[in-house]
SEVEX-354260 format. One record per residue (C-alpha): x, y, z. Coordinates in nm, 3 decimals, decimal comma, always signed. Example, Ala and Ser with C-alpha at 12.3 -4.5 7.8 and 13.67 -1.06 7.14 Angstrom:
BEGIN
xx_yy_zz
+1,230_-0,450_+0,780
+1,367_-0,106_+0,714
END
This chain:
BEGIN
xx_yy_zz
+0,782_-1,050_+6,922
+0,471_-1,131_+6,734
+0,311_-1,465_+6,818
+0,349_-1,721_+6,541
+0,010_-1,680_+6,279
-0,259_-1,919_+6,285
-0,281_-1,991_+5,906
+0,119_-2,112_+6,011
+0,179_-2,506_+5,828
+0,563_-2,672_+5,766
+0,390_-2,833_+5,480
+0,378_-2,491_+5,307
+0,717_-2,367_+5,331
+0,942_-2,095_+5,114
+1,326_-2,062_+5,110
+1,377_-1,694_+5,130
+1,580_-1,471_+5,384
+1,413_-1,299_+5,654
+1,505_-0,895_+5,587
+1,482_-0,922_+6,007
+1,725_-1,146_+6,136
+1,900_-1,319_+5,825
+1,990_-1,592_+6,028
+2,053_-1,783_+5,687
+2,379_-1,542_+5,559
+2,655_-1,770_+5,684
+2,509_-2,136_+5,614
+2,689_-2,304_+5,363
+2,361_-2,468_+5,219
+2,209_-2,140_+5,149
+2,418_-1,980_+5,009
+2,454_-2,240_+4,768
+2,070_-2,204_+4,654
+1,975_-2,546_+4,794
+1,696_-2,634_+5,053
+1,772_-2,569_+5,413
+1,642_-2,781_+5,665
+1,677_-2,475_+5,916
+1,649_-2,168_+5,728
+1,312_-2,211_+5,568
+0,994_-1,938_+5,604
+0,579_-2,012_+5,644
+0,452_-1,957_+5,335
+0,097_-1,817_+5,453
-0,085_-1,737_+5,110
+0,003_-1,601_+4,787
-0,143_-1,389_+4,551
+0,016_-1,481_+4,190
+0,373_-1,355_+4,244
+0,329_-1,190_+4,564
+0,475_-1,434_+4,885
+0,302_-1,378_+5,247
+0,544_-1,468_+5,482
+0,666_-1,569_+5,843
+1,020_-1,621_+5,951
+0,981_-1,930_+6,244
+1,271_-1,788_+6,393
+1,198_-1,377_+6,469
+0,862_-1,407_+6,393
+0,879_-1,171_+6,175
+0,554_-1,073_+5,850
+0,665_-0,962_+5,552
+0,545_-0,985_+5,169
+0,747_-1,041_+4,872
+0,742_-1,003_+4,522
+0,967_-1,286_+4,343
+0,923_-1,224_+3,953
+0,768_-1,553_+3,923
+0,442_-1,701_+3,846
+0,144_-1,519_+3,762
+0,181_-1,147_+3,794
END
């Protein structure tokens, strides 16, 4: 398990699923598009559209592309 990154803040915070662990596919808020106050990701930086990200749970880095903002 990686250790949690540095640049890691709860103030900066996305609402995406992990593609590790989903540990968001059977709560009720998610899956009704609202804010989770467990199932949230570090939002690390961004570049336009593109999401660095860090699941608090697995630990887990990933990027993502979400069609919105500045491409």
């Amino acid at each position: 398990m990686l250790p949690l990154d540095p640049s890691a803040d709860m103030g900066r915070r996305a609402w995406v699923t992990c593609p590790r662990c989903e540990d968001d596919r059977d709560c009720g808020t998610c899956l009704a598009g609202r804010n989770c106050r467990d199932h949230w990701r570090y939002l690390l930086s961004n570049s336009g559209n593109l999401l660095h990200l860090q699941c608090p749970n697995c630990t887990h880095l990933w990027s993502e592309q979400t069609g919105f903002g500045a491409g």
